[in-house]
C-alpha positions in Angstrom: -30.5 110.7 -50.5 -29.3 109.9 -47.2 -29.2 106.5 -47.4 -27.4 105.7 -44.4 -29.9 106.9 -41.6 -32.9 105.6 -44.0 -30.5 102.2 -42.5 -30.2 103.4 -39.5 -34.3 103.9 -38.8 -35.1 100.9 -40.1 -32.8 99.5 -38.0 -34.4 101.2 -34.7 -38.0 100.2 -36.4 -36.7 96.6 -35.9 -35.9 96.6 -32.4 -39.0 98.4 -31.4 -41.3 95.5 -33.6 -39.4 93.3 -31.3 -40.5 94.4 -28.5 -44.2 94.8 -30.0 -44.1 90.8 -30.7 -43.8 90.2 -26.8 -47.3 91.2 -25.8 -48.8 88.1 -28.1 -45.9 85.7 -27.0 -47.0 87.0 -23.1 -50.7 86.4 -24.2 -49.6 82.3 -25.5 -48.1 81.8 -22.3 -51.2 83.6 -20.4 -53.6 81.2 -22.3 -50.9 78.3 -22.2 -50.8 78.2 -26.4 -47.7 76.8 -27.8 -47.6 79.5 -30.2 -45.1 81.5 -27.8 -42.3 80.3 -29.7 -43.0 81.4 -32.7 -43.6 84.9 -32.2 -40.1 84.7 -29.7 -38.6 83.8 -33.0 -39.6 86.4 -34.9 -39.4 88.6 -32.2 -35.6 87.4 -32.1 -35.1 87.7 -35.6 -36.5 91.5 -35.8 -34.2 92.3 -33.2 -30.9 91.2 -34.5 -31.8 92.3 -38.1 -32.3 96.0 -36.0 -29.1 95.7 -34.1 -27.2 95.4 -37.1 -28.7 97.8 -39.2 -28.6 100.3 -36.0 -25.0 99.5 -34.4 -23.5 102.0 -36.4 -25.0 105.7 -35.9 -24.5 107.8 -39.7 -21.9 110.5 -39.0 -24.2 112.8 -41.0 -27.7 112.4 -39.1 -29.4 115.0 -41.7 -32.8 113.5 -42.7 -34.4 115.3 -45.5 -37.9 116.1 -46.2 -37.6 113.4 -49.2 -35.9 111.2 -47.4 -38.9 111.7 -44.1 -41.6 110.2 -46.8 -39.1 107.4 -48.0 -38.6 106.0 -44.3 -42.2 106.3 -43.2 -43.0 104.3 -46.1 -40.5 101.8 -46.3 -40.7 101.3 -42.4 -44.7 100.9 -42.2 -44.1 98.2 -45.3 -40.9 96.1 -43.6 -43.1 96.4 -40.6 -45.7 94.6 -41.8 -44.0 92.0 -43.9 -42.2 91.0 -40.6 -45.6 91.0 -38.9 -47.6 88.7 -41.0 -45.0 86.2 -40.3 -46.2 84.8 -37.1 -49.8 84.3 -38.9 -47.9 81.8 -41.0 -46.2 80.0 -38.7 -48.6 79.5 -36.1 -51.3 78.3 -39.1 -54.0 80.7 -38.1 -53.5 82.8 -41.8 -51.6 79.8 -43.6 -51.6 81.7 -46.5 -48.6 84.6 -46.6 -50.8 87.3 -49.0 -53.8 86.7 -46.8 -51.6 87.3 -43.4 -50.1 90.1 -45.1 -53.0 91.2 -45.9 -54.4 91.2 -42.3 -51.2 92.6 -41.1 -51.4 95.7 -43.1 -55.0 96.4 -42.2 -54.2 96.3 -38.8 -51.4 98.2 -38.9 -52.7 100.9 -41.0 -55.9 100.7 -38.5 -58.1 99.4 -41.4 -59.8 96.8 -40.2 -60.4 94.8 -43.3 -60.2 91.4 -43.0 -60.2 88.4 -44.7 -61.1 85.9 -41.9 -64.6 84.5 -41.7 -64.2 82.8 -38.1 -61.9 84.8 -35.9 -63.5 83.2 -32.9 -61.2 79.8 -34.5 -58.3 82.3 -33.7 -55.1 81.6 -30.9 -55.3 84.5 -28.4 -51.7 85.4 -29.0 -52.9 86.4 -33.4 -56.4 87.9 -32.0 -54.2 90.3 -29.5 -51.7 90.7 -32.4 -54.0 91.9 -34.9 -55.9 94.3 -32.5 -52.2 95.6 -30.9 -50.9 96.6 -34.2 -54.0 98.7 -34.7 -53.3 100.9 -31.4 -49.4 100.8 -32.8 -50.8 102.3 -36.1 -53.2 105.0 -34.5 -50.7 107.3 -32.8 -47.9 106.3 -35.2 -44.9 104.0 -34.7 -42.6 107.0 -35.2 -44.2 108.9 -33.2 -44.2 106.3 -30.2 -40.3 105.8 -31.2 -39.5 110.0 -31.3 -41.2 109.6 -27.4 -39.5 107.6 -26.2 -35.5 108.2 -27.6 -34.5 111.1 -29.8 -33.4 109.5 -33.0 -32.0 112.2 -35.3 -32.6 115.8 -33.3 -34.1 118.4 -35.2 -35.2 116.1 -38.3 -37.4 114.6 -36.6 -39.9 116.8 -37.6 -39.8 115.2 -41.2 -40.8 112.3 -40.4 -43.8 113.2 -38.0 -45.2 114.7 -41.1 -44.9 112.5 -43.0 -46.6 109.8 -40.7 -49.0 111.8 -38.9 -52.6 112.8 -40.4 -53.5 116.0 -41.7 -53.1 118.7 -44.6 -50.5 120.4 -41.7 -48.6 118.7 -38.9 -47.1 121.3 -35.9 -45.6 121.2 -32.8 -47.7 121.3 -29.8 -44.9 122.2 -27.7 -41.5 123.9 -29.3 -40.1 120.5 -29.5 -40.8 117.2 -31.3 -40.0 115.0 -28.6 -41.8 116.8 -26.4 -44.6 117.0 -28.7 -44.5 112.9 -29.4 -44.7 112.6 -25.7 -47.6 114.9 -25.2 -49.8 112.8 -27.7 -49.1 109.8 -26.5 -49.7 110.5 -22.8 -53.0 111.5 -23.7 -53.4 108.5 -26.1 -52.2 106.2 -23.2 -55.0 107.8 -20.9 -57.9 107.4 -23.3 -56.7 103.7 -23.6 -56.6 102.8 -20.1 -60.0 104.6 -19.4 -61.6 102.7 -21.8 -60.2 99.5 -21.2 -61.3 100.2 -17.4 -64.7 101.3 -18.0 -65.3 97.9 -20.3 -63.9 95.8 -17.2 -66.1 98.3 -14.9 -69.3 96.8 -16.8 -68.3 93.4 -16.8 -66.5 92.6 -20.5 -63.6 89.9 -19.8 -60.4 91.3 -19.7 -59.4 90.2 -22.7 -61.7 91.8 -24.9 -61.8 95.1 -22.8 -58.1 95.2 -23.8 -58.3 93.8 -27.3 -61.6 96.1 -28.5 -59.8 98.9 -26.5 -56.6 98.9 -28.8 -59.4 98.6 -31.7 -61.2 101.5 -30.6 -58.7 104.2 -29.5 -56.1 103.3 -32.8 -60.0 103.4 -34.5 -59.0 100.1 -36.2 -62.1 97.7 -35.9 -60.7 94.1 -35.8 -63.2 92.4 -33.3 -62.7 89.4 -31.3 -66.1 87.7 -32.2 -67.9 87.2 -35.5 -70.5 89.4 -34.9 -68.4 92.1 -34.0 -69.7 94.3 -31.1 -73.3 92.8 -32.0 -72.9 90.5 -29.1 -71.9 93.0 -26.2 -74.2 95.1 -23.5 -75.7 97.8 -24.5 -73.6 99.7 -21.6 -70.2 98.1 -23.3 -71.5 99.7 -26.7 -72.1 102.8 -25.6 -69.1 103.2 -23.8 -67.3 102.3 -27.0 -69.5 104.3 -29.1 -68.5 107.5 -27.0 -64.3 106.8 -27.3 -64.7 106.1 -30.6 -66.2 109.5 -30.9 -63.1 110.8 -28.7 -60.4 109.1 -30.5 -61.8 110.7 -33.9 -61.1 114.1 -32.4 -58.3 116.9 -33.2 -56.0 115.9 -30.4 -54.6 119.5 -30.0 -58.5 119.7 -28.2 -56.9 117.6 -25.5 -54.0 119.3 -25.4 -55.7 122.4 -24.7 -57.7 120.6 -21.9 -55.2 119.2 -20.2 -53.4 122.6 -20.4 -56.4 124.5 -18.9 -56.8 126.9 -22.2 -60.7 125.8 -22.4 -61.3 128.9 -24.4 -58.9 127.6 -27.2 -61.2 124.7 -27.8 -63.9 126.1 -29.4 -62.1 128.0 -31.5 -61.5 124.8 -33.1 -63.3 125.0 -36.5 -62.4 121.5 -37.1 -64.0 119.8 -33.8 -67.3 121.8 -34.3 -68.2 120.5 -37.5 -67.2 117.2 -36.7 -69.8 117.0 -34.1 -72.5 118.7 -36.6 -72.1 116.5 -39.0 -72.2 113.6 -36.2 -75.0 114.5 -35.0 -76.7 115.6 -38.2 -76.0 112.0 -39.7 -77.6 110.0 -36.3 -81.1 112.5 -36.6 -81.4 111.4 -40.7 -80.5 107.5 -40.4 -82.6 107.3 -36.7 -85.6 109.0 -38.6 -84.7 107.0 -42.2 -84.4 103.6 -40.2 -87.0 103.9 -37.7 -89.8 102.2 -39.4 -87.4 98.6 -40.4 -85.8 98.6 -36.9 -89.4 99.4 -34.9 -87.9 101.1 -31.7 -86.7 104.5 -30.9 -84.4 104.0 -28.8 -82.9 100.8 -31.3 -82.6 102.6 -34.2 -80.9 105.5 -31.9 -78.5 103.3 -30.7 -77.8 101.4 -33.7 -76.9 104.9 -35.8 -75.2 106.6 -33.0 -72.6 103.7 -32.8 -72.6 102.9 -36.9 -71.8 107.0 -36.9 -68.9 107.0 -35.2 -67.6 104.1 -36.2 -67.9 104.9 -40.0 -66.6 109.0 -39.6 -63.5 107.6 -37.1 -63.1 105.0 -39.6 -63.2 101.9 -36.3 -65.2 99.6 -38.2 -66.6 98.2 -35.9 -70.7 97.2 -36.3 -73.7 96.1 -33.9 -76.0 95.9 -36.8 -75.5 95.2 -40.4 -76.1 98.4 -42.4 -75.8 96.6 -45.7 -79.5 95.7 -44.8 -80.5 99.5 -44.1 -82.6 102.0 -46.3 -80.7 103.0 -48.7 -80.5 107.0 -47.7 -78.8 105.6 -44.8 -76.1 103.5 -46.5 -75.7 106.9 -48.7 -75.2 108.4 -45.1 -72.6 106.1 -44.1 -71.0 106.2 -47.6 -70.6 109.9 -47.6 -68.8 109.7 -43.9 -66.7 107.3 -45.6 -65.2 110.3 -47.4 -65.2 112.5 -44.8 -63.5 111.1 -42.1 -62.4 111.9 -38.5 -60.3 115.2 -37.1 -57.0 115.8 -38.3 -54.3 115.4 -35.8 -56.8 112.0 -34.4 -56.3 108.3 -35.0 -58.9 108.4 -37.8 -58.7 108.2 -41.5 -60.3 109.4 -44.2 -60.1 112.8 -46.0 -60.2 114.8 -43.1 -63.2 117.2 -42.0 -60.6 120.1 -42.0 -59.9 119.4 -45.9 -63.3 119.6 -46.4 -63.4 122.8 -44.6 -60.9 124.5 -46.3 -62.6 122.7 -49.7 -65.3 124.5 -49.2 -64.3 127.6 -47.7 -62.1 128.2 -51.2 -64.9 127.3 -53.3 -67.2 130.0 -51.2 -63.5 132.4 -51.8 -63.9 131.6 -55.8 -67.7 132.7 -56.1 -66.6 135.9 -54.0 -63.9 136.5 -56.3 -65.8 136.1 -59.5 -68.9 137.9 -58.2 -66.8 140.8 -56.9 -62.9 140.7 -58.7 -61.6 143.6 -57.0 -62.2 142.2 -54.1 -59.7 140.2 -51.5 -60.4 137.7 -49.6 -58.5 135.0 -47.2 -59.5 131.6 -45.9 -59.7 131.5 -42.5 -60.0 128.5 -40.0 -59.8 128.8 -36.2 -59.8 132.5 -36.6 -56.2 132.4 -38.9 -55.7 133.0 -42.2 -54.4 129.3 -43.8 -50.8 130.0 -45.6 -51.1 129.4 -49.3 -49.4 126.3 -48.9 -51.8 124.2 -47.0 -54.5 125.5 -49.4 -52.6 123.8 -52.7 -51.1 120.8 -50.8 -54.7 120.1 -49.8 -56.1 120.5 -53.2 -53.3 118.5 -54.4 -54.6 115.7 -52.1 -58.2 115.8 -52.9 -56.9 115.6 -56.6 -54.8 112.4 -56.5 -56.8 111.0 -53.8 -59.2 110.9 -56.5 -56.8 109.6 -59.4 -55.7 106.5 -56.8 -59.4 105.7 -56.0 -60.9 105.5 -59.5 -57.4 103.7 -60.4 -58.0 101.0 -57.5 -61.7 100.6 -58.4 -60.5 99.9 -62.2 -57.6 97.4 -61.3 -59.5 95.3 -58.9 -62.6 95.3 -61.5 -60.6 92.6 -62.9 -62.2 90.1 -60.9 -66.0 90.8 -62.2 -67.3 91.8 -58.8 -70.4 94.3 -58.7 -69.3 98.0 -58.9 -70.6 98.7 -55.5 -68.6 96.3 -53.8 -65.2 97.0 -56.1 -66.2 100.9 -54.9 -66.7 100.3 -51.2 -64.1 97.8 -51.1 -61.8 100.3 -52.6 -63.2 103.4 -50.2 -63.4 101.2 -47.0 -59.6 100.2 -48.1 -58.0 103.9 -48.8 -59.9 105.7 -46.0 -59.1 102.9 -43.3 -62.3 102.1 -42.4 -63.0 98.1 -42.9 -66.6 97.8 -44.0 -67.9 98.3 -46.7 -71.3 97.5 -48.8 -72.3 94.0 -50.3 -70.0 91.8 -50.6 -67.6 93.6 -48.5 -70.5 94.2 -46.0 -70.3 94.2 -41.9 -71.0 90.7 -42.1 -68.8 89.7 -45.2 -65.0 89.8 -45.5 -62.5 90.4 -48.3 -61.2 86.9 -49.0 -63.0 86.2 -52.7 -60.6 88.7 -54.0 -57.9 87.3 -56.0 -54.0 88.1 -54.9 -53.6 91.0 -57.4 -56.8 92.8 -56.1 -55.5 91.9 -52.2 -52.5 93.6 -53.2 -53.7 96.9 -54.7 -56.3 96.6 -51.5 -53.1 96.6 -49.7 -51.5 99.8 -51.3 -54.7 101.6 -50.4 -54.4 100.8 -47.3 -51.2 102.0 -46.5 -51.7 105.2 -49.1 -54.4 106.0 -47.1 -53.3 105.8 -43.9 -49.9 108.1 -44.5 -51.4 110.3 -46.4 -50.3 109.7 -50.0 -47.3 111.0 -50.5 -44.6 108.8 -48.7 -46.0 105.7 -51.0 -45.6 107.8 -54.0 -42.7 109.6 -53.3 -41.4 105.8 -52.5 -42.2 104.8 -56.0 -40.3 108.3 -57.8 -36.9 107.7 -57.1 -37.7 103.8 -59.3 -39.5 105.9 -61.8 -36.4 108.5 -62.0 -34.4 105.7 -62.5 -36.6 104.0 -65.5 -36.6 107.3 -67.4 -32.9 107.6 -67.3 -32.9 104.1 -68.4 -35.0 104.7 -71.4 -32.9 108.4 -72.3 -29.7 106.2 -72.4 -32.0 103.2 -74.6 -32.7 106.1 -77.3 
């Protein structure tokens, strides 16, 4: 384990929160808060704690595939704990679980809260929590790799181990270049956004503040009702880069590099848009008599469609209230999720794919067992590898989710809201049904539930296996401890 550049990332992860922390302290002084100072002082704080830890470069720069997982994981959670500070001082989360708890969701593009009046909110915490959502879409290494080059050719290691997917590559031969590819693009879809809302007359501050929810596909709103309260112009126009920012961003790289053709070869892209468009015809035709309008009900499932399957969170109507086919809907693209290689969460539709595709390979194979067979997506045949790290996934995805719903039962809450809460938690998606609900929050859960809410959150959102792998080297060193006991 090379512990030294583990330091020496950490260190750099620092200096960059830094930085973060100025847009809110730039926001106090907009709105004249005298908050300012208190996000300048942890801003201060982060960046002397980075210095040291980065002054020294490690003479051996070697980051291993282990040691990838363990920085990603251990960077997202110092990240946060220095985060949810602010919340405390300025008195807007008094409470340090319940500001942690807000911090991770943001950052991990969740969207769970645990606020019932955000509207009682200073500017400076509202653009906080939706800023660390647009941080956490694209990555914070990935933003870091962009912009310096940190360790050469390892860098690699820790874009998979932070970025979404059952396989991470290069878009270009190298990482850097690669990191600064996604992020253009990323940094394109945000400003268009944000423009368009200003075009059609939201204030700036929310165009810029829903915006950062949207294209990190977060969900913290800026009013109680959520997007309820907006145009129907200003929900559309989110509705449709929700939709965008829930797509395989190698789509967009093969826009913007004029290889049209390449697109719909993309397996992954095409079924996301079935199964979008499939879910809007069943909850627009299930939901149609309650709601009384066509075009309503249209509206209501084409926005609570992509903002369940890109895991945004965000809500115009309450689905809790809706038919229950439709919340069975919604529940199902819960699992799903958005595009690999996207700012969404969840399982993935290309884990599904290849799911199903080897299940379809397993009937072939006992129907006919001379007979061979490869899974193929895009036209390729998937290397073995991808095929049992993915069923590895799907397998302790599982374990963790029935593990979560168990722990937080403690608190006697109805199953379907201990489920959801769970699901809406691990798949970064917010919302959830009943008491976790569009129009509900997650405060009524006790500390020890907000905390295995928490690991969920940041499980889900890297995949896994840098939180576990985080725990091994602790659970190496308890089973030495025990050998030497005996």
């Amino acid at each position: 384990m090379n512990y030294t550049i583990i330091r020496y990332i950490l260190g750099w992860l620092l200096r960059f929160e830094a930085i973060f922390l100025l847009l809110p302290a730039a926001t106090s002084l907009v709105y004249h808060e005298t908050t300012i100072w208190y996000w300048l002082l942890i801003a201060g704080i982060c960046l002397i704690l980075g210095l040291l830890l980065s002054a020294k470069k490690p003479s051996n720069a070697e980051l291993y595939t282990r040691d990838g997982y363990m920085t990603v994981a251990l960077s997202w959670i110092v990240m946060s704990l220095f985060g949810a500070i602010p919340f405390v001082l300025t008195g807007d989360i008094p409470n340090y679980v319940d500001a942690l708890f807000e911090t991770i969701s943001g950052f991990t593009t969740t969207g769970a809260s645990i606020l019932s009046d955000v509207e009682s909110l200073n500017h400076s915490a509202l653009m906080w929590r939706s800023f660390s959502h647009w941080i956490g879409g694209m990555g914070v290494f990935v933003f870091m790799m962009a912009v310096l080059p940190l360790i050469g050719g390892s860098d690699m290691n820790l874009m998979k181990a932070e970025s979404p997917g059952p396989s991470v590559e290069r878009l270009v031969p190298h990482v850097k270049d690669t990191a600064k590819i996604l992020y253009q693009i990323y940094i394109v879809i945000t400003v268009v956004e944000a423009a368009l809302l200003i075009i059609f007359r939201m204030p700036v501050f929310d165009a810029m503040t829903l915006t950062f929810g949207t294209v990190g596909t977060g969900g913290f709103g800026v009013r109680n009702d959520s997007i309820g309260g907006y145009t129907d112009a200003q929900q559309i126009i989110i509705t449709i880069f929700m939709l965008l920012s829930g797509i395989n961003y190698t789509a967009y790289f093969y826009l913007i590099s004029g290889k049209i053709r390449e697109i719909f070869k993309l397996e992954e892209v095409r079924w996301y848009l079935i199964i979008v468009a499939s879910a809007v015809t069943l909850i627009t035709v299930n939901t149609l008599q309650s709601v009384g309008s066509v075009s309503r009900s249209l509206q209501d499932a084409f926005f609570q469609v992509a903002s369940i399957i890109t895991t945004t969170g965000y809500s115009t109507a309450n689905f809790d209230l809706w038919p229950e086919l439709s919340k069975t809907v919604l529940v199902i693209l819960m699992f799903i999720g958005a595009c690999a290689s996207s700012t969404g969460g969840g399982i993935k539709v290309s884990r599904f794919i290849i799911l199903l595709k080897g299940i379809g390979k397993e009937v072939q194979t006992i129907l006919h067992p001379r007979s061979i067979r490869k899974i193929r997506v895009d036209g390729k045949a998937v290397a073995h590898e991808v095929i049992r790290s993915t069923n590895v996934f799907i397998a302790i995805y599982f374990m963790i989710f029935m593990f979560s719903v168990l722990l937080i039962s403690v608190d006697n809450h109805d199953f379907t809201t201990n489920f959801t809460a769970v699901l809406a938690s691990i798949n970064n998606i917010g919302p959830g049904l009943n008491e976790v609900g569009p129009a509900c929050n997650f405060s009524f859960f006790s500390p020890f539930s907000k905390v295995v809410l928490m690991f969920d959150m940041l499980t889900g959102r890297l995949e896994l296996f840098p939180m576990l792998i985080l725990c091994a080297p602790r659970m190496h060193h308890v089973r030495k401890q025990r050998r030497r006991e005996q």
